[in-house]
NUZAKE-280555 format. One line per field, with one value per residue (C-alpha): residue number from 0; x, y, z. Coordinates in nm, 3 decimals, decimal comma. Each point is the difference from the previous one (the first is absolute). Layout:
residues N
seq: [NUM ...] .
c1: [X ...] .
c2: [Y ...] .
c3: [Z ...] .
end
This chain:
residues 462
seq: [0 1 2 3 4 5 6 7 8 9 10 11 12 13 14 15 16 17 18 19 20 21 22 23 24 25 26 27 28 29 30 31 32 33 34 35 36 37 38 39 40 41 42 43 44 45 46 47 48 49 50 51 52 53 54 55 56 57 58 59 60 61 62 63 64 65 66 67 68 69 70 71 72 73 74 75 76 77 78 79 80 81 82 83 84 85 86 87 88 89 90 91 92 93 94 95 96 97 98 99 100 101 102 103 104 105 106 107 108 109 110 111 112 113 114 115 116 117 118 119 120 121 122 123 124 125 126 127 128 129 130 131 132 133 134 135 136 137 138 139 140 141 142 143 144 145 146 147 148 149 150 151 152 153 154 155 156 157 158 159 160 161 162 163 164 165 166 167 168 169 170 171 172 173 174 175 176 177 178 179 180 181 182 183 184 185 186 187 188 189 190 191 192 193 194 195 196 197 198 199 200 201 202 203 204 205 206 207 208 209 210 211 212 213 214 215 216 217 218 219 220 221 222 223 224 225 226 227 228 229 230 231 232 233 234 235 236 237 238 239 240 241 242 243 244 245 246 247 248 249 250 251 252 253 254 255 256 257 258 259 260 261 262 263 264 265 266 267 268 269 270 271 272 273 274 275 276 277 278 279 280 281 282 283 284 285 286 287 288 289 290 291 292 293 294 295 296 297 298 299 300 301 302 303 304 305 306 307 308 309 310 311 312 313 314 315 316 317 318 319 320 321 322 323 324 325 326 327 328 329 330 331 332 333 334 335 336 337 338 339 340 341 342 343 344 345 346 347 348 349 350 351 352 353 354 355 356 357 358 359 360 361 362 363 364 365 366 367 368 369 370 371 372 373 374 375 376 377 378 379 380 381 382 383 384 385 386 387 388 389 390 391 392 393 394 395 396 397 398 399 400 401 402 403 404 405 406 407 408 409 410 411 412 413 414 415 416 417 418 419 420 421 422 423 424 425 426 427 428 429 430 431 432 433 434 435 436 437 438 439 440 441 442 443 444 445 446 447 448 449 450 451 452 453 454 455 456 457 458 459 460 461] .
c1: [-5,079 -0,318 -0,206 0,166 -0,178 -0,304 -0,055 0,065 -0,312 -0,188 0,081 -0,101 -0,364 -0,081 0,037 -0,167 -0,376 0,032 0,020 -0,300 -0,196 0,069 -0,131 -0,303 -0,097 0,027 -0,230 -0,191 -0,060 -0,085 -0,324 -0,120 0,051 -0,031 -0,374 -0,041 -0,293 -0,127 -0,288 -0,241 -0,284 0,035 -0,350 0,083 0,010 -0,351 -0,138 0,137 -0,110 -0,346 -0,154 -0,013 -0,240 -0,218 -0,261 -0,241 -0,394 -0,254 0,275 0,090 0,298 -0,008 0,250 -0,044 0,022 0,363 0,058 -0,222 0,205 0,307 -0,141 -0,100 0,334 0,160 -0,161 -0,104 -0,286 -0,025 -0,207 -0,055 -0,038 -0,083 0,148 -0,159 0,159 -0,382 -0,034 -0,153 0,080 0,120 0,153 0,048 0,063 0,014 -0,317 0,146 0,189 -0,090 -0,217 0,144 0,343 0,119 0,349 0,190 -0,146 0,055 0,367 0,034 -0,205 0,266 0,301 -0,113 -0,183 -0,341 -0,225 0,198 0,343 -0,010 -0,143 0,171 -0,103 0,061 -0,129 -0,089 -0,213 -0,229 -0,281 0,067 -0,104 0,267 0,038 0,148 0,092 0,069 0,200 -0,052 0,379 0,192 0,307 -0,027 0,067 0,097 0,194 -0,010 0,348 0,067 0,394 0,268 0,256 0,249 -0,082 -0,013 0,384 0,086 -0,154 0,162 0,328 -0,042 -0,141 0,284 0,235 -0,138 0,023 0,345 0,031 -0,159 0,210 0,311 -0,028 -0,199 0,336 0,285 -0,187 -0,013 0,329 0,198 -0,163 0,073 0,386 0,099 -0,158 0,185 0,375 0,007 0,183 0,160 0,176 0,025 0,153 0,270 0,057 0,107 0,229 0,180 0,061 0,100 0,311 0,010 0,071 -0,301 -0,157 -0,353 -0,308 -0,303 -0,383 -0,172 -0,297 -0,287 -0,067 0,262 0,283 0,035 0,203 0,233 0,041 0,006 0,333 0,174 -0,081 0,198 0,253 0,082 0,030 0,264 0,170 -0,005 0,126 0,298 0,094 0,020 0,186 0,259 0,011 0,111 0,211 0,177 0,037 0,119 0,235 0,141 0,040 0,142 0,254 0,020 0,072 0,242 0,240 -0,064 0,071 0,262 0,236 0,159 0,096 0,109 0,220 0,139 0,092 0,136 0,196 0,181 0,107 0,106 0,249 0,043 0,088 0,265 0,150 0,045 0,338 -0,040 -0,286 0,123 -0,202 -0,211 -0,133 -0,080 -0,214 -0,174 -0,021 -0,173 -0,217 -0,138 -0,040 -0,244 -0,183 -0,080 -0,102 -0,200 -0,173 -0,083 -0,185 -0,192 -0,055 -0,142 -0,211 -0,184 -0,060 -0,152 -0,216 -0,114 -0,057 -0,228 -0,146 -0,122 -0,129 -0,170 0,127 0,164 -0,212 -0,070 0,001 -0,311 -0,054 -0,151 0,218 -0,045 0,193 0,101 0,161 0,224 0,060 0,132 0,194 0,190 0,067 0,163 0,178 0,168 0,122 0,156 0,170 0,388 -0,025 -0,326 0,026 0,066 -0,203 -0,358 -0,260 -0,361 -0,287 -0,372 -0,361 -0,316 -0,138 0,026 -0,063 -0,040 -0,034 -0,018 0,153 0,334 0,295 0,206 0,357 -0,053 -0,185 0,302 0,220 -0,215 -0,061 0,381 0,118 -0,195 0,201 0,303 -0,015 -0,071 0,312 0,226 -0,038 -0,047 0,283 0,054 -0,181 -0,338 -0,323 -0,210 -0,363 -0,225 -0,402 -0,224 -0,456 -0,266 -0,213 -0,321 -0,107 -0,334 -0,101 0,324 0,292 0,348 0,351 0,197 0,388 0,134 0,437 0,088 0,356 0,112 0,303 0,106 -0,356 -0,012 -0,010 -0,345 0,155 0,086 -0,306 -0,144 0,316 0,047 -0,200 0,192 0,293 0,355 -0,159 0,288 -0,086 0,207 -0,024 0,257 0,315 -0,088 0,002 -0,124 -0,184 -0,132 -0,197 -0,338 -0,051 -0,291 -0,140 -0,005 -0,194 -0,273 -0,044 -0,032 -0,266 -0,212 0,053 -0,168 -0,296 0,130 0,006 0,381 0,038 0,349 0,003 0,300 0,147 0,387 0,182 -0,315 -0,047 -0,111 -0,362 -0,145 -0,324 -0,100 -0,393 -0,055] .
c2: [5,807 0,102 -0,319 0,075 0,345 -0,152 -0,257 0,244 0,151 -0,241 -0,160 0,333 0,021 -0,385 0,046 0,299 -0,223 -0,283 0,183 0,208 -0,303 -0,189 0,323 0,010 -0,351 0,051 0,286 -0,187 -0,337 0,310 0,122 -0,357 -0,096 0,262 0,125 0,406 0,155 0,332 0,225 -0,022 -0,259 -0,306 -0,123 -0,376 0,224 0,175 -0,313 -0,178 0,258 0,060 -0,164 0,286 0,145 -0,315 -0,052 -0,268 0,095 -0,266 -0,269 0,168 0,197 0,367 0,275 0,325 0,360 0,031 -0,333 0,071 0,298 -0,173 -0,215 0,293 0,162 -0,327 -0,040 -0,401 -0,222 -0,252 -0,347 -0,170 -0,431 -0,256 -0,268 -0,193 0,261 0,169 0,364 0,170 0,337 0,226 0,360 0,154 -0,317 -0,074 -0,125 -0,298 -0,134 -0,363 0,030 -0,410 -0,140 -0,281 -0,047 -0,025 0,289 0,212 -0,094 0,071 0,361 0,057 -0,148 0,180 0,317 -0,230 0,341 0,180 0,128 0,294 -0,118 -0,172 -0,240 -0,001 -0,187 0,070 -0,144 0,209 -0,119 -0,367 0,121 -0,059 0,289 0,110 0,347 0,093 0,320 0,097 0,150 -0,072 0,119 -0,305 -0,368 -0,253 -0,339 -0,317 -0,204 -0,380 -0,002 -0,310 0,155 -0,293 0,174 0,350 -0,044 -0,179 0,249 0,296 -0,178 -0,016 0,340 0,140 -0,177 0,141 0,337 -0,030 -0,135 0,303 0,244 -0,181 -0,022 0,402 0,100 -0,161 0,168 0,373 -0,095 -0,073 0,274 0,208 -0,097 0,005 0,370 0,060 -0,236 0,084 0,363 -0,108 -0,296 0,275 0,219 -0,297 -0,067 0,372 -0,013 -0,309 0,185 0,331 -0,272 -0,150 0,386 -0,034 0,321 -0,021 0,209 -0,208 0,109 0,208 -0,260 0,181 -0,008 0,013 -0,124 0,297 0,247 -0,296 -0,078 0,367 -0,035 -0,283 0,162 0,286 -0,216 -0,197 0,353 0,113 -0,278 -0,058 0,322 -0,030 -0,382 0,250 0,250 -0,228 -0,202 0,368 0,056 -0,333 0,035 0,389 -0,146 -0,271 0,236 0,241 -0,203 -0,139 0,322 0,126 -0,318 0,068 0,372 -0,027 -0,224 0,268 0,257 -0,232 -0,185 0,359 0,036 -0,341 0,053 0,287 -0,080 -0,296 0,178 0,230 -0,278 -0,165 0,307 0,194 0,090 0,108 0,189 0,385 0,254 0,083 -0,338 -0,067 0,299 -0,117 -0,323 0,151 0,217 -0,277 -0,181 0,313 -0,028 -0,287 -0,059 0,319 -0,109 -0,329 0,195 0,238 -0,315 -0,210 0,346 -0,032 -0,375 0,079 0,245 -0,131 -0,342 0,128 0,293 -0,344 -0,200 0,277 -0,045 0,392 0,210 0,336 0,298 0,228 0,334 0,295 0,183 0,288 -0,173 0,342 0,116 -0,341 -0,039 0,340 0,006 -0,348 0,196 0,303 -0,273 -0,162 0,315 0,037 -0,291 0,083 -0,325 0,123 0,378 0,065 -0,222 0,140 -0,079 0,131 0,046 0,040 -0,070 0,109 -0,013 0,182 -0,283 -0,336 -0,169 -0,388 -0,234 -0,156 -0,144 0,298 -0,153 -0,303 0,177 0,286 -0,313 -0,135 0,393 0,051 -0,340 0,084 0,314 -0,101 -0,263 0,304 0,163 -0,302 -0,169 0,257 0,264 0,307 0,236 -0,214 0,241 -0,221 0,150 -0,076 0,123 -0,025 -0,013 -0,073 -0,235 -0,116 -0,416 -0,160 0,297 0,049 0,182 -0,102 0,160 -0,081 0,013 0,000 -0,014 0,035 0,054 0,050 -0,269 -0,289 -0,224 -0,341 -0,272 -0,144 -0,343 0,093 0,181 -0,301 -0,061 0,349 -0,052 -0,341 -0,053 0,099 0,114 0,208 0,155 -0,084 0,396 0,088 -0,076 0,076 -0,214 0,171 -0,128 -0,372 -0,038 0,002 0,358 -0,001 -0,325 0,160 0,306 -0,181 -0,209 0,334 0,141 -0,320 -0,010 0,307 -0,151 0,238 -0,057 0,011 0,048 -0,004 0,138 0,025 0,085 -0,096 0,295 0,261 -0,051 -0,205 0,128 -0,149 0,060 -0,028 -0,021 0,028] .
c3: [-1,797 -0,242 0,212 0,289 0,005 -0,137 0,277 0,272 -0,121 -0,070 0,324 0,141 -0,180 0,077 0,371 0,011 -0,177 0,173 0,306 -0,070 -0,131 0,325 0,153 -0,211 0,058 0,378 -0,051 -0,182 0,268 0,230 -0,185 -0,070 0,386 0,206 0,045 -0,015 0,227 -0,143 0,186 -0,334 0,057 -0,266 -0,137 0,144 0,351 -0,099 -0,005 0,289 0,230 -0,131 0,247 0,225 -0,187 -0,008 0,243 0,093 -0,007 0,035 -0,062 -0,382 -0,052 -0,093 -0,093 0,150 -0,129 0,043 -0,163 -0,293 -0,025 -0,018 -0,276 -0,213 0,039 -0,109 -0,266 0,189 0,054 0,283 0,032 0,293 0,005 0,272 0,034 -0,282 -0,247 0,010 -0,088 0,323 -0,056 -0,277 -0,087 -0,330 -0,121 -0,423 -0,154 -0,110 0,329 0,077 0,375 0,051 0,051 0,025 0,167 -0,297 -0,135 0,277 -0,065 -0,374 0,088 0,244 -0,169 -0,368 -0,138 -0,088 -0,015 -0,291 -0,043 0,188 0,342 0,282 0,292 0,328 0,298 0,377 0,226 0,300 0,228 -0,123 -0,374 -0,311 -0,214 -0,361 -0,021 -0,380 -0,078 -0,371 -0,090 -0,270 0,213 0,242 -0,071 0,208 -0,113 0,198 -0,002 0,071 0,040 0,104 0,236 -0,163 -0,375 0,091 0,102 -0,291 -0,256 0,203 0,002 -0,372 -0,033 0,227 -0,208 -0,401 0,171 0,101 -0,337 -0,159 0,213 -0,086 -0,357 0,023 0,236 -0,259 -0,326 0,175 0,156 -0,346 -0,136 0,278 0,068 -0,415 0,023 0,284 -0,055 -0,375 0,048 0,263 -0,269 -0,250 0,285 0,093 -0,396 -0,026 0,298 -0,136 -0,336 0,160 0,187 -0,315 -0,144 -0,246 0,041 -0,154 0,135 0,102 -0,092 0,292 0,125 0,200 0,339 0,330 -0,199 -0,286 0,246 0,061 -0,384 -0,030 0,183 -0,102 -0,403 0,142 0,206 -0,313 -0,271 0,283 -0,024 -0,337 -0,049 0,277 -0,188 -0,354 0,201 0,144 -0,371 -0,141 0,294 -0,102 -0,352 0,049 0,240 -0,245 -0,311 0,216 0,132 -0,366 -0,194 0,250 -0,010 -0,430 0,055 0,207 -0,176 -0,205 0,227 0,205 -0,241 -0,061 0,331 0,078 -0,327 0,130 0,369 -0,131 -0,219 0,253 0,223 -0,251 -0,133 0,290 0,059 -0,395 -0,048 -0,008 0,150 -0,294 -0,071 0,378 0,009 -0,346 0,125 0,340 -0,167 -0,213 0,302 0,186 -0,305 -0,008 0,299 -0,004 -0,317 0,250 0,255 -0,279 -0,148 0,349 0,098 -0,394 -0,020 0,368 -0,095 -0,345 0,174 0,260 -0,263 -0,231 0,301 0,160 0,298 0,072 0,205 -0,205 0,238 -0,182 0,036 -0,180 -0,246 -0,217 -0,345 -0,183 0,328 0,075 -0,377 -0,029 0,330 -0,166 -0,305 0,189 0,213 -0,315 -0,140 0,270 -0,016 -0,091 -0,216 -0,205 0,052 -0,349 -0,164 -0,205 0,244 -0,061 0,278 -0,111 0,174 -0,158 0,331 0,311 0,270 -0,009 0,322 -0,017 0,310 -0,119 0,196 -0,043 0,019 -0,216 -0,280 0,056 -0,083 -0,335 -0,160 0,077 -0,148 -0,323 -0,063 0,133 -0,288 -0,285 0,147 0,033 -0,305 -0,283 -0,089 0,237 -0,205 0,022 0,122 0,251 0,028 0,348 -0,022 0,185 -0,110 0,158 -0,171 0,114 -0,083 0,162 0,156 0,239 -0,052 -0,076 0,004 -0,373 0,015 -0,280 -0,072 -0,309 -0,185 -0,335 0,019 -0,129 0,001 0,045 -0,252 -0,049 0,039 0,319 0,176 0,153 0,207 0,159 0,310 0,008 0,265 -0,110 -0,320 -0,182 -0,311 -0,328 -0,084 0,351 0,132 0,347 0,254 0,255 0,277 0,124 -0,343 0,271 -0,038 -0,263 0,162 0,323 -0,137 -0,160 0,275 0,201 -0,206 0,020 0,395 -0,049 -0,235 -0,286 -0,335 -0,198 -0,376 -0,168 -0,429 -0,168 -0,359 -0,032 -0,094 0,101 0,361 0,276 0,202 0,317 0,138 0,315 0,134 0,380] .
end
C-alpha cells in the first residue's frame, strides 16, 4: 500500500515534466525557425538601404545631408570601392581603415569585426559602387554559421534526448520527494486504522500541514474508543463478580430454605401448627434477607465500578442532618434511645445525592445503636472546616459503646464484616461497605477511630 500511494504520485509529477518539456522544446524549434518582424530598423537594414542617400556627381559617389545625418546619429562611417576593391569615396571613416581590398579581404571584413571589437560591417552596393558601412556598438554582433542539415538533426535528436533525460531524472527526484511528503501520513494514517481494528489504541504525533485536523481526529477517535474498550472491560468484570458473589452469597439462605420445605414436604401430615408457622416464618426470612441481600450486592457493585448515576443537588447539611435525627427518634424502634444533635454552623450548602448519602449517615448510626447496649449515647456534629482555600462540611458520629478491637479495624469497611465485640446479626453485612463507598461517590474523605471499651467515632468530610 505505502508504494502504491507513492507511485500514484510519482506517476502524477512525471507526466506532468515531460509534458511541459515536450512543450518547451516545441517552443523552443519555434524561436529558432520561425523569423519575427518588428517595426525597429536593424543596423544590417541601415545599411542595405543606404543607397538612397547616395548620389552620383561627376561619376563619384556622394552622401547627402540627410545621409550624413543618419551616419552621425548612428554613430557609422561608410566607404565606397570600385570594382578593383579601390577606395573612391569615404565618410567618417577610422584613420587606420585599409583604402584596398582584395576579395578575400572584403570577405573576412564582412564575415569578422577586423576594425576593433566594437564595430561591425556591413555591405551594400549603389550606383555600381561596393560599400562597407561600420556601426561602432558594442550591443550588435553578428555570427556567420556553416551548418549540415544531416548533423543538425542528429545533435538535436541527441540534445532532445539529454533533456528528456534531465527532466526525467529532475521529475523522479521532486517526485519521490514530493509523494513520501505527501504518502507518508497517509501510511501512518492506514497503520493507525489497522491498530484501532486490531483494538490497539495508541495516539499518533500531529504532523504539519493539511493532514493535522485529520490526525487531530483519529487521536480523539482512538481516546473514545479506548475509553469505551475500558468501559466495556469494567462492565465485564463487574458483570462476572457480580454474578460470582451472588451464587457465593446466596448459597446459605438458600440452603436454609431448601432445608425447610423439604422437611416440610416429608413431615407434613406431622408438623403441628406451631412448627409450620416457625418453619414459614423462617422461610419469609429468608427469603427476605435474599432480596435485602440482591438490592446491596447491586448497589455496592455498581457504587465500586462507578457505574450508578448520582442525582446532585444543592443541600443545606445542618438542615438534612437534623431532619434525619428528628426522623429516627421518631422511629418506635429507636425512640428511646440517647441520640444527640449538634452543628457549629448555621448553613452549609454543598451538592450531594441526597438519598444515598441519607442511606451512608443513617447506616453509620444505625450501627452505634445496633451493636452496643441500649443505653449507648450516639453523638452527630456538624463544623465547617475550611482545607485549600474551599470549604468543607465535617460529620462527625460518635458513641460511647463497646469500641472495636484494633485487630479488627481494618476489616470494618470489609463485606459481611461482623465485629467479635456483638451478637447482632443484623443486616446483609454490606452496610458499612455501602457507606464508604457512598462517601467516596461523593469524593469525600471517611475516617473510622476507635478504643474497645470507650467508643467508636466516625468522621465524615464532604
Amino acid at each position: 500500500m505505502k508504494w502504491k500511494l507513492t507511485r500514484r504520485f510519482l506517476g502524477s509529477v512525471v507526466t506532468i515534466v515531460v509534458i511541459v518539456g515536450i512543450v518547451n522544446t516545441i517552443l523552443l524549434l519555434c524561436l529558432l525557425f520561425v523569423h519575427f518582424d518588428t517595426e525597429e530598423e536593424s543596423a544590417e537594414n541601415f545599411s542595405r538601404s543606404f543607397s538612397q542617400y547616395v548620389e552620383l556627381i561627376d561619376d563619384k559617389p556622394m552622401v547627402n545631408e540627410e545621409g550624413l545625418e543618419k551616419l552621425r546619429n548612428t554613430n557609422a562611417w561608410i566607404q565606397f570601392l570600385n570594382d578593383k576593391g579601390e577606395q573612391v569615396a569615404a565618410y567618417y571613416t577610422p584613420q587606420k581603415l585599409q583604402t584596398v581590398y582584395s576579395p578575400v579581404e572584403i570577405v573576412q571584413m564582412y564575415k569578422y569585426k577586423e576594425i576593433d571589437a566594437e564595430t561591425t560591417v556591413f555591405a551594400g552596393e549603389a550606383h555600381d559602387f561596393s560599400y562597407f558601412v561600420g556601426v561602432k556598438d558594442r550591443g550588435i554582433g553578428r555570427y556567420v554559421l556553416s551548418y549540415n542539415y544531416v548533423h543538425i538533426l542528429k545533435y538535436f535528436n541527441i540534445i532532445l534526448l539529454l533533456f528528456l533525460t534531465v527532466d526525467i531524472i529532475i521529475a523522479l527526484v521532486i517526485g519521490l520527494l514530493f509523494g513520501k511528503r505527501l504518502t507518508t501520513p497517509l501510511n501512518t494514517l492506514i497503520e493507525g486504522i489497522q491498530q484501532l481494528r486490531e483494538r490497539r489504541f495508541k495516539k499518533m504525533s500531529i504532523p504539519k500541514g493539511v493532514y493535522e485536523d485529520v490526525f487531530h481526529n483519529m487521536n480523539e477517535l482512538s481516546v473514545k474508543l479506548d475509553q469505551y474498550e475500558k468501559e466495556r472491560d469494567q462492565l465485564d468484570q463487574m458483570r462476572e463478580e457480580w454474578i460470582s458473589n451472588v451464587s457465593h452469597d446466596m448459597k446459605t439462605p438458600l440452603a436454609s430454605i431448601h432445608g425447610y420445605t423439604e422437611l416440610m414436604k416429608d413431615n407434613a401430615t406431622e408438623l403441628t401448627p406451631q412448627e409450620l408457622y416457625e418453619f414459614t416464618s423462617i422461610i419469609n426470612r429468608q427469603s427476605l434477607y435474599m432480596k435485602n441481600l440482591l438490592d446491596d450486592l447491586n448497589l455496592t457493585m455498581r457504587l465500586r465500578n462507578q457505574r450508578l448515576p448520582l442525582q446532585f443537588e444543592d443541600v443545606d447539611i445542618v438542615g438534612f442532618i437534623r431532619e434525619m435525627t428528628i426522623e429516627l427518634l421518631n422511629d418506635s424502634q429507636f425512640g428511646d434511645r440517647q441520640v444527640e444533635f449538634e452543628a457549629n454552623v448555621d448553613k452549609a450548602i454543598h451538592k450531594v445525592d441526597k438519598n444515598l448519602l441519607k442511606r451512608a449517615i443513617f447506616n453509620f448510626i444505625y450501627n452505634a445503636l445496633v451493636h452496643n447496649d441500649e443505653n449507648v449515647v450516639v453523638k452527630i456534629q456538624i463544623d465547617d472546616i475550611h482545607l485549600q482555600s474551599e470549604h468543607h462540611a465535617q460529620i462527625t458520629i460518635a458513641d460511647n459503646g463497646r469500641g472495636i478491637p484494633s485487630k479488627d479495624l481494618d476489616q470494618v469497611f470489609e463485606r459481611y464484616y461482623r465485629g467479635t465485640n456483638t451478637a447482632s446479626t443484623h443486616g446483609t453485612g454490606l452496610g458499612m461497605a455501602i457507606a464508604r463507598d457512598i462517601i467516596l461517590a461523593h469524593k469525600g474523605k471517611l475516617d473510622l477511630t476507635s478504643i474497645e471499651n470507650k467508643g467508636t467515632t466516625i468522621t465524615i468530610l464532604i
